[in-house]
C-alpha positions, 0 to 999 in steps of 0.5 A: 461666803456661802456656799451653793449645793448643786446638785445635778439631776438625774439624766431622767430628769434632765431629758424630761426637763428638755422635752418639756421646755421644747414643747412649752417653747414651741408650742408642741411643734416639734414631732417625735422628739427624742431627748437622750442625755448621756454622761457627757453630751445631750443628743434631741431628735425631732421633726419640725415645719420650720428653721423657726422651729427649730430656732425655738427648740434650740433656745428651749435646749440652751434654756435648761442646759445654759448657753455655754454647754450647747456645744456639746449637745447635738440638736437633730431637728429634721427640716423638710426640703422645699420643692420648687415648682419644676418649669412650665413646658 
């Protein structure tokens, strides 16, 4: 049987690799995304318009990294508040 070398990339590479499957996937509409990969977890920063937008990034992540290992990245992709219309006087 044979076997399968795998070698793990450098933590450069990996954030380089996220970075450019979030901006592919969401076609760049994630602003200042931060990706910051460490010994044991994975930390993405970053604004976006959308849930659906973050969705995207999210999938991006999952896509790189496999789904089984997004528990222990921390996706912190800020949303902004939607304000309602106050009441007529």
């Amino acid at each position: 049987m044979p076997t399968e070398n795998h070698v793990r990339p450098s933590r450069a590479e990996l954030e380089r690799a996220i970075t450019r499957q979030i901006v592919q996937r969401t076609w760049g509409r994630v602003r200042e995304l931060q990706v910051q990969a460490a010994e044991d977890r994975l930390v993405v920063r970053g604004h976006a318009s959308s849930h659906h937008v973050r969705q995207l990034a999210l999938l991006a992540v999952g896509e790189v990294i496999g789904l089984a290992a997004l528990t222990r990245a921390e996706v912190d992709i800020q949303i902004p508040a939607v304000q309602t219309p106050g009441p007529s006087v």
